[in-house]
BAFI-172825 format. One record per residue (C-alpha): residue number from 1; x, z, y. Coordinates in nm, 4 decimals. Layout:
# residues N
i|u|w|v
NUM|X|Z|Y
...
//
This chain:
# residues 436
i|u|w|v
1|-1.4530|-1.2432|-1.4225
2|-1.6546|-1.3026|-1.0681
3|-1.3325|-1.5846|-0.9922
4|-1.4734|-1.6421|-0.6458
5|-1.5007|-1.3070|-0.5547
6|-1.1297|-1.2363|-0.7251
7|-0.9604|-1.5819|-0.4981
8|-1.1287|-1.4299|-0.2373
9|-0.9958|-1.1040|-0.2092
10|-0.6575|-1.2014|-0.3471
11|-0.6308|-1.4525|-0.0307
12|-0.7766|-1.2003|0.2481
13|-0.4886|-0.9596|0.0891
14|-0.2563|-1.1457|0.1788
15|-0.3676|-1.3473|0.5228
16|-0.3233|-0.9464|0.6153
17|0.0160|-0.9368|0.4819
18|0.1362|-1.1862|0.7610
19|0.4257|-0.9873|0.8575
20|0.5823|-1.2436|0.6899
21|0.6604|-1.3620|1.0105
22|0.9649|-1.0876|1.1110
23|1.2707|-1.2460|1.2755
24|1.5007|-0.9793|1.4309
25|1.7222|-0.7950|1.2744
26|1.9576|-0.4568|1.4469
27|2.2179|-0.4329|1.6760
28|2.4694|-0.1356|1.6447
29|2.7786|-0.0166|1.8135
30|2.9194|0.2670|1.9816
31|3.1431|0.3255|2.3250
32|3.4539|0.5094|2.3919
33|3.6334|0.6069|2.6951
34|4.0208|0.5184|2.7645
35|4.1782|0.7573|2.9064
36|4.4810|0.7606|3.1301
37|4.7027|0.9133|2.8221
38|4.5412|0.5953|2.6232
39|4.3838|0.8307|2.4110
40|4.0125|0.7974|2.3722
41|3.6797|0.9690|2.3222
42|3.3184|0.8678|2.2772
43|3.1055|0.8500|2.5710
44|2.7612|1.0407|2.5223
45|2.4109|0.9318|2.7145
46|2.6003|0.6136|2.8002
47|2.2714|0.3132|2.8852
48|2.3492|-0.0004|2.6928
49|2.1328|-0.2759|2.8239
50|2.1096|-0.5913|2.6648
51|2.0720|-0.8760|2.9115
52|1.9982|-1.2379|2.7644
53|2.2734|-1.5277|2.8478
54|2.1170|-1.8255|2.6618
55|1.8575|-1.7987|2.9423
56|1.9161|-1.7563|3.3063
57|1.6926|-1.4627|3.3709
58|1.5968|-1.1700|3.1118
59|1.6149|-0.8531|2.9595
60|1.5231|-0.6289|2.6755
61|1.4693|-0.2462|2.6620
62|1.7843|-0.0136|2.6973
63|1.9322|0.1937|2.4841
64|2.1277|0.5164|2.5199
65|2.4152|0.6462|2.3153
66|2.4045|0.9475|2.1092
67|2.6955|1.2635|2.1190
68|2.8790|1.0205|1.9010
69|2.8723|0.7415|2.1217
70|2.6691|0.5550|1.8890
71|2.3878|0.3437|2.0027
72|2.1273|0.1142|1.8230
73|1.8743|-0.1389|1.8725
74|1.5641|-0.1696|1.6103
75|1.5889|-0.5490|1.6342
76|1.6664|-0.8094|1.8419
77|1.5492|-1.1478|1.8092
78|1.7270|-1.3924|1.5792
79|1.8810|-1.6893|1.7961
80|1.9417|-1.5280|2.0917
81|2.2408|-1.4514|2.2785
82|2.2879|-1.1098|2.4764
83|2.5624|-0.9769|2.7400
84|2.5500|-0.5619|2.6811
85|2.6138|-0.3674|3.0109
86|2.7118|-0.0232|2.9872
87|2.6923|0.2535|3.2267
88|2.7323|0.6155|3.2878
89|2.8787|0.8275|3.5434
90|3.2298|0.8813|3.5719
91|3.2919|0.5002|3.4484
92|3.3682|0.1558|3.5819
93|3.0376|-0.0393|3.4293
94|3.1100|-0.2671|3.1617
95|3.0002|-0.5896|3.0428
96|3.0225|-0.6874|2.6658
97|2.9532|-1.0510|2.5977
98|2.7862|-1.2906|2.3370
99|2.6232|-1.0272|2.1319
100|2.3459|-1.1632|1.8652
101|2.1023|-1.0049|1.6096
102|2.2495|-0.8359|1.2851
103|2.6536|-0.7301|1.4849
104|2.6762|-0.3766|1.3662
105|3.0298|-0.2938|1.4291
106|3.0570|-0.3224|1.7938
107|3.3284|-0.0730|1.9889
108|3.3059|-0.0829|2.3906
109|3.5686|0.0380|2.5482
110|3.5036|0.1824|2.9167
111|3.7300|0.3379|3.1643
112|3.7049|0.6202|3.4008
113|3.5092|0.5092|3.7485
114|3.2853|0.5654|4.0169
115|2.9550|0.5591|3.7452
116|2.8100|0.2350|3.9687
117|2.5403|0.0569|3.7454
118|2.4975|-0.3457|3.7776
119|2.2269|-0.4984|3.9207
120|2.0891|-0.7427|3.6773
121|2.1970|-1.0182|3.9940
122|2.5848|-0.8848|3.9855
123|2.5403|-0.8982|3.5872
124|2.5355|-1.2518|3.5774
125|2.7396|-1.3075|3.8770
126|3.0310|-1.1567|3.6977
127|2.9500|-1.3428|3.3814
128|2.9738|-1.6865|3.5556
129|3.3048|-1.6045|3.6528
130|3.4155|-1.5528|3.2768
131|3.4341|-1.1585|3.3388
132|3.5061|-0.9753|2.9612
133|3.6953|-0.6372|2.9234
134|3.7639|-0.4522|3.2486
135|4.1241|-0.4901|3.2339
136|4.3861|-0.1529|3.1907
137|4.5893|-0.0951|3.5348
138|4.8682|0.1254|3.6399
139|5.1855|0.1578|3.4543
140|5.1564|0.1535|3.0750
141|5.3835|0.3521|2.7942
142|5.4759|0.1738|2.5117
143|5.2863|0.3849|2.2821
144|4.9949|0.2741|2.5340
145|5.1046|-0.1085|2.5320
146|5.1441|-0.0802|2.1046
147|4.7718|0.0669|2.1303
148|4.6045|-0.1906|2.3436
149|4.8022|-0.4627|2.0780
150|4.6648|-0.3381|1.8482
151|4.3049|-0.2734|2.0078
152|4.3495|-0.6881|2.0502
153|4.4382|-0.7556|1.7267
154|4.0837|-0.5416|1.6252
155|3.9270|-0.7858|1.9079
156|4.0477|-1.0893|1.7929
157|3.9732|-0.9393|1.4171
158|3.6051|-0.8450|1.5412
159|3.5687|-1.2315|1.6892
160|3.6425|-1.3993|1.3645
161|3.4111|-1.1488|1.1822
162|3.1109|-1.2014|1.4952
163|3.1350|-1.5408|1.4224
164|3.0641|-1.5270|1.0167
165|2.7802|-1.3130|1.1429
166|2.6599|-1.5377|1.3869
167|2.6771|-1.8445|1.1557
168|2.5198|-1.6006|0.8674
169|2.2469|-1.4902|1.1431
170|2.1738|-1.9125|1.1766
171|2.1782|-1.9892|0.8261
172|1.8875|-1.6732|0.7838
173|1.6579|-1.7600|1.0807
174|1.6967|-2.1248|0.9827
175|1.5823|-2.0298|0.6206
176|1.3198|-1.8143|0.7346
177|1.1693|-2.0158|0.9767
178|1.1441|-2.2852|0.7180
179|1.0357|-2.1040|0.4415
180|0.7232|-1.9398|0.7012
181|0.6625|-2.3081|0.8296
182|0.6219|-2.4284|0.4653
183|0.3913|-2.0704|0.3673
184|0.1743|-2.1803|0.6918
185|0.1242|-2.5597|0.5503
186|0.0436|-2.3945|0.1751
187|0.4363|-2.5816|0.0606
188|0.5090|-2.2571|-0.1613
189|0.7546|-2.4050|-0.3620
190|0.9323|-2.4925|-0.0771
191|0.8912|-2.1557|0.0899
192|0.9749|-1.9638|-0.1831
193|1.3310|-2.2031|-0.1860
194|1.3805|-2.1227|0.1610
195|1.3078|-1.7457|0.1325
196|1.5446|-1.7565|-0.1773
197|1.8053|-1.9458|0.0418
198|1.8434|-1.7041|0.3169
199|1.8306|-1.4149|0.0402
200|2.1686|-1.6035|-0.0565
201|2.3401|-1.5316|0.2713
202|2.3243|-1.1856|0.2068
203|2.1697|-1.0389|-0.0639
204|2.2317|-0.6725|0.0307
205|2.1831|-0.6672|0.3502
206|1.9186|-0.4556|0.4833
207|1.8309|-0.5892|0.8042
208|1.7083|-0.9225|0.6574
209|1.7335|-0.8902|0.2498
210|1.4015|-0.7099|0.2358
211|1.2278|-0.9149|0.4833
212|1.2821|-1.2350|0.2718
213|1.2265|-1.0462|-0.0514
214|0.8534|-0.9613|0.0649
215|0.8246|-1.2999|0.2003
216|0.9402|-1.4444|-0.1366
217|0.7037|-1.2268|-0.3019
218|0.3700|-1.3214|-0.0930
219|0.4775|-1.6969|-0.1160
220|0.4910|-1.6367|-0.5128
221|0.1637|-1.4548|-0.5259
222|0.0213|-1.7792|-0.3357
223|0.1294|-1.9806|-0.5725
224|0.0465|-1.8221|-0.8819
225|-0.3359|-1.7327|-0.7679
226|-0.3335|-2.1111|-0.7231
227|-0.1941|-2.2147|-1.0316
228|-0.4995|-1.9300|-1.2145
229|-0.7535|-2.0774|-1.0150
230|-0.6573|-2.4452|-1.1514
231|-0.6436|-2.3202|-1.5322
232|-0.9979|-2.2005|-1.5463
233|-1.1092|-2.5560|-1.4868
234|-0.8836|-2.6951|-1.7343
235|-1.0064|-2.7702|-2.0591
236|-0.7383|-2.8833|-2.3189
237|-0.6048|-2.5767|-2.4287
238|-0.2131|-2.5772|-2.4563
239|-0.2285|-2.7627|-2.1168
240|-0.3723|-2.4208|-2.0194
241|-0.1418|-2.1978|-2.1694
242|0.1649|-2.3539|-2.0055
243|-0.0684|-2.3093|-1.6312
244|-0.1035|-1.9169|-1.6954
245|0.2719|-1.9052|-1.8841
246|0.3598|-2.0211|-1.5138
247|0.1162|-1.7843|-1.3497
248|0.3339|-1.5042|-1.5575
249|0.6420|-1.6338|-1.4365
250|0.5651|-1.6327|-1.0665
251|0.3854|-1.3034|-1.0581
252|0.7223|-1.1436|-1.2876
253|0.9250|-1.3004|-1.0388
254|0.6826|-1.1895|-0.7138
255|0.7850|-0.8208|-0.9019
256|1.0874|-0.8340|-0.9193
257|1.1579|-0.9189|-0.5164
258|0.9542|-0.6387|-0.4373
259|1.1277|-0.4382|-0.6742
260|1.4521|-0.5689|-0.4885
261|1.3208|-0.4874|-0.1402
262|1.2419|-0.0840|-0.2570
263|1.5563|-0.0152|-0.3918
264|1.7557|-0.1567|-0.0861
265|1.5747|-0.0155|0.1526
266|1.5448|0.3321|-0.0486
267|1.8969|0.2949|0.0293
268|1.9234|0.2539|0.4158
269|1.9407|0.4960|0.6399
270|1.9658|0.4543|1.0399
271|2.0073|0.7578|1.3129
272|1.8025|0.5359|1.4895
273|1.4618|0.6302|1.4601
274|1.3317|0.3496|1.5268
275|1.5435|0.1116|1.2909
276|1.4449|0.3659|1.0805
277|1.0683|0.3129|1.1083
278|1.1473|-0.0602|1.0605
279|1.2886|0.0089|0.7293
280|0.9804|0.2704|0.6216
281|0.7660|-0.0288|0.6936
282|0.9394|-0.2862|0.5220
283|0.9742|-0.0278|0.2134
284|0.5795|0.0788|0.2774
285|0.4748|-0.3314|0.2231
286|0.7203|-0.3876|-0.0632
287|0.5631|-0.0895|-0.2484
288|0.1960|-0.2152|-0.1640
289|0.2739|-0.5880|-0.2687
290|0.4378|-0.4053|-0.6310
291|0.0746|-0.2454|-0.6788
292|-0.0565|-0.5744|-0.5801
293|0.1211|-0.7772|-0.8454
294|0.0499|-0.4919|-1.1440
295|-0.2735|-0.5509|-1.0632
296|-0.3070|-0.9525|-1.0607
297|-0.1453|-0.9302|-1.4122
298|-0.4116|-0.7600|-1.5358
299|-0.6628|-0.9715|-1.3837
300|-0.4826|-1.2585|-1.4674
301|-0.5042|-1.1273|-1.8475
302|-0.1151|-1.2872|-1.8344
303|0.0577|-0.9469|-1.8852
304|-0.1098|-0.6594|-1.9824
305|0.1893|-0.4805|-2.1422
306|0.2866|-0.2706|-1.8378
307|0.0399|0.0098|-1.7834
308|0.2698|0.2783|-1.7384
309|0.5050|0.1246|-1.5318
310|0.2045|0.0204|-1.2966
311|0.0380|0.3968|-1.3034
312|0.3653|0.4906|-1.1512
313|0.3929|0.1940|-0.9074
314|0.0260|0.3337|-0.7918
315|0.1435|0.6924|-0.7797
316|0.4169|0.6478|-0.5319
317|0.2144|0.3867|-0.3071
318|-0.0188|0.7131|-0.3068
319|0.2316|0.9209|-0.1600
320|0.3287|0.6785|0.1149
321|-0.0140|0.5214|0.2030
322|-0.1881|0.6872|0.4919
323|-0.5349|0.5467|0.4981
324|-0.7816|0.6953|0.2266
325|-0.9959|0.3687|0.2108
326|-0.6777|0.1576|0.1189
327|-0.5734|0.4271|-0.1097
328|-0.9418|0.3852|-0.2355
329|-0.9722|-0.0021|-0.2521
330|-0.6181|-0.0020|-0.4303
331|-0.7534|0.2610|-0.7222
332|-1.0238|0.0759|-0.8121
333|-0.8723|-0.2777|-0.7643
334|-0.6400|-0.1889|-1.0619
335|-0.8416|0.0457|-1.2646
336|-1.0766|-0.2606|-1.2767
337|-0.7908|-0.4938|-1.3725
338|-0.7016|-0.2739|-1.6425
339|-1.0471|-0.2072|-1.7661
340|-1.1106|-0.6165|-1.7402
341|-0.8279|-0.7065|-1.9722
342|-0.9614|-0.4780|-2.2428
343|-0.7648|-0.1412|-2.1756
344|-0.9941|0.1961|-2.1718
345|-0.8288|0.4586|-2.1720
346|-0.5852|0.4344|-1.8696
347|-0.8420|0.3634|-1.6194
348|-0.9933|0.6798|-1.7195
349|-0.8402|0.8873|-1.4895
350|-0.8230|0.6540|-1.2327
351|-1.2099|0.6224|-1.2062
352|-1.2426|1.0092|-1.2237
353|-1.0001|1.0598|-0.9273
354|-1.1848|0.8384|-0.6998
355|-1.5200|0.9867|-0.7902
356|-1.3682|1.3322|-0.7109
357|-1.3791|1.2413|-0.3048
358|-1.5850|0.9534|-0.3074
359|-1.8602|1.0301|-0.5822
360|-2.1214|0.7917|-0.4753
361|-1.9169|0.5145|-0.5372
362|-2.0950|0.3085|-0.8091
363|-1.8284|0.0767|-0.9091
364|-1.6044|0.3825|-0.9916
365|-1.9008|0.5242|-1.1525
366|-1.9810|0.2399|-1.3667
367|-1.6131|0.1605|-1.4758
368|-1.5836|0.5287|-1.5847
369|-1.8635|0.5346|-1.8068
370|-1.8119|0.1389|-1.9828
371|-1.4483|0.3303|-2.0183
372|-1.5419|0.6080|-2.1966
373|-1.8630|0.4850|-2.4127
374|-1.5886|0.1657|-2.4930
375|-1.2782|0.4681|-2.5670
376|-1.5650|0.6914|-2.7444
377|-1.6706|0.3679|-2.9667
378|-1.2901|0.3074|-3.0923
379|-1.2234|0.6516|-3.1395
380|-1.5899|0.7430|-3.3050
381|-1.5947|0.9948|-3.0654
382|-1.9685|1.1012|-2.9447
383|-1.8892|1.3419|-2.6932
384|-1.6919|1.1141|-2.5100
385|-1.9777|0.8737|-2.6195
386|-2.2590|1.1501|-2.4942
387|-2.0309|1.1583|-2.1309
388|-2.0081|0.7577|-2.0949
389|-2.3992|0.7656|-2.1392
390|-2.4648|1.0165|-1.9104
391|-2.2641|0.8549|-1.6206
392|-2.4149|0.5342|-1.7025
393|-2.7635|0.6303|-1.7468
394|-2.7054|0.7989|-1.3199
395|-2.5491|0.4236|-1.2645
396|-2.8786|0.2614|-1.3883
397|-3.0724|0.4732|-1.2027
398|-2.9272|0.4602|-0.8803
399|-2.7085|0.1637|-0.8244
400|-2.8454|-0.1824|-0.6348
401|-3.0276|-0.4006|-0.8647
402|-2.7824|-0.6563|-0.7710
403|-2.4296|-0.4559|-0.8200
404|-2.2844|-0.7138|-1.0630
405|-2.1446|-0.4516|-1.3607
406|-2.5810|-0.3514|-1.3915
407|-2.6120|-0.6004|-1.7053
408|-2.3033|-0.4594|-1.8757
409|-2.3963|-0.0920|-1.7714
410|-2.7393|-0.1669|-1.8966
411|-2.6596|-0.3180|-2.2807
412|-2.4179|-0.0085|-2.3366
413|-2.6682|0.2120|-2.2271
414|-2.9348|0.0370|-2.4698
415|-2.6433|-0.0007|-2.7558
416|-2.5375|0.3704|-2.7552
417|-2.9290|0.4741|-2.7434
418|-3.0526|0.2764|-3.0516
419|-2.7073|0.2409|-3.2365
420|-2.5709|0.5656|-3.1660
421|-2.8850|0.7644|-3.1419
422|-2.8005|0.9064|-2.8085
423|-3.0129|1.0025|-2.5576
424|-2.8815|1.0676|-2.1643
425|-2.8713|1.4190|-1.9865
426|-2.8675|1.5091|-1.6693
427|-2.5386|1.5982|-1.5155
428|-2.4302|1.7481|-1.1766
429|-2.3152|1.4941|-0.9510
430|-1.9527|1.5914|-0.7859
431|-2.0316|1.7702|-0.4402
432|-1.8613|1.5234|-0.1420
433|-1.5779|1.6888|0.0010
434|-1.5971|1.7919|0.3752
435|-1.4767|1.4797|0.5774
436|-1.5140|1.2046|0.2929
//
């Protein structure tokens, strides 16, 4: 194994998988109108803007509510206190306070007005002054009066619950900003501790679960490339089985978090589309870092038991990638995993879909034929034999001197020619597909 050029690539992978970083999580709610009969209804194309209070100046983009009287925000930041203003026309303006990141039951209640919109200036006037709920006027029923108890009792209900959310919301930035300060200083037992810890707070939850989950994962992938890279310089033997039995564990482990992350997240849903996007993304890296981890326990040689279960974590990261040169680089990373640790036949097909659309490419060319002279060998098969030679005979003959698989390439093709009494034909080259 070129180890250098493995650490290398493992480590670039994952300096690009820095969104490690993500600390904001949704906001959700909806607004209704009171009406004079105390009945109410949802107000549609309401603007919700969320104006920062632990600061004296600031604000984030609006939102608008749906026919529902739903609205959303993607995220907003962790640790940070908001006032949400609402206005529409035909209402008095309102001015919900001490919203933070991850409240997702919020109901604002708006009456019928003059459709005025604060200035950001008479925002924070009204705030200073303690201003909450536009209060009800006029004579009320008692049905009214038993309503707007019982709207308080939801309030006071609603407090209690903001503030398990807000200490929750602490306890997960606190935890994440740990566990990302420790992954920065290399600390990834500690990160991975931290990540775990503001898992804890709660595990289902998909506004932050996932997040930590991929974190957890990279920080475990860190730390097991580490721990691979230390046992090939080790020399007493059972001191280097326990090293790689660890490398197992972590990389297992780095599996199953972004096994966790996909099935939440396969889960959530959002009519916001861009909480929505958030959670495609999240999904999209979780299912990357799963192909990822298949393929470092091949490379690793630590587990080379789960070849199905990785050609289907490759087939659906096929169906959600976008880019055909990461779709590319990710084929060949693992057929060559799999072909490394002394598996044949599965790369097989790999190699021959990459050569389909990119049939120049000698690396998939090379690892096809050593597949199929190696498969043909076991098997005593010589057309599969005559096939392997053929590919590798065009590999020889047109691949860089220097391309590191030209020894290997170059014994099989002398071993199947002497032993085997083969000799190479010509064969005609794939044509390149318009646009690859």
């Amino acid at each position: 194994m070129n180890t250098r050029r493995f650490f290398f690539l493992v480590v670039l992978a994952l300096l690009m998988a820095n969104s490690v970083l993500a600390q904001t999580l949704p906001v959700r709610g909806k607004v209704v109108l009171r009406k004079a009969d105390g009945t109410t209804v949802p107000v549609a194309d309401a603007l919700v803007e969320p104006y920062r209070t632990d600061i004296s100046k600031g604000k984030l983009p609006s939102a608008k509510t749906d026919k529902k009287g739903n609205f959303a925000f993607a995220g907003l930041p962790l640790g940070q206190t908001f006032a949400l203003v609402v206005s529409a026309p035909g209402i008095k303006p309102e001015i919900f306070p001490n919203v933070k990141a991850g409240m997702e039951d919020i109901t604002i209640t708006v009456f019928e007005g003059d459709g005025k919109r604060y200035t950001e200036e008479e925002v924070r006037e009204a705030l200073s002054k303690g201003l909450t709920a536009t209060p009800v006027t006029g004579q009320m029923s008692e049905e009214e009066k038993k309503r707007l108890e019982e709207e308080a009792k939801r309030r006071a209900e609603y407090e209690e619950k903001k503030k398990k959310v807000e200490e929750a919301n602490a306890a997960i930035k606190r935890a994440l900003d740990e566990g990302v300060k420790a992954f920065e200083a290399q600390n990834y037992d500690l990160a991975i501790a931290k990540f775990e810890e503001g898992i804890m707070v709660d595990p289902e939850f998909e506004g932050s679960a996932p997040i930590l989950y991929n974190n957890k994962a990279q920080a475990l992938i860190r730390r097991a490339v580490g721990k691979y890279n230390q046992s090939l310089s080790e020399k007493n033997p059972s001191a280097k089985a326990e090293i790689l039995a660890q490398v197992k564990q972590d990389l297992l482990n780095a599996l199953d978090s972004s096994e966790k992350a996909i099935q939440i997240l396969s889960k959530a849903t959002s009519t916001d589309a861009n909480v929505q996007k958030s959670y495609e993304q999240s999904k999209a890296k979780a299912i990357s870092t799963r192909v990822e981890v298949y393929r470092l326990l091949f490379k690793t040689n630590t587990d080379t038991t789960k070849t199905e279960q990785a050609i289907a974590a490759l087939q659906e990261y096929e169906a959600i990638e976008k880019d055909p040169a990461q779709i590319l680089k990710t084929r060949l990373g693992l057929a060559d995993a799999i072909r490394e640790s002394g598996e044949s036949q599965t790369p097989i097909a790999i190699y021959r879909k990459i050569l389909e659309t990119n049939p120049d490419n000698f690396d998939a060319m090379a690892g096809l034929g050593l597949c199929l002279v190696n498969q043909g060998v076991i098997s005593q098969d010589k057309n599969m034999m005559q096939e392997g030679l053929n590919i590798l005979q065009q590999f020889a003959d047109s691949a860089p001197e220097n391309h590191p698989l030209k020894p290997s390439v170059k014994s099989a093709v002398e071993y199947l020619k002497t032993e085997e009494k083969l000799t190479p034909q010509k064969t005609t080259r794939p044509t390149r597909r318009r646009g690859q």
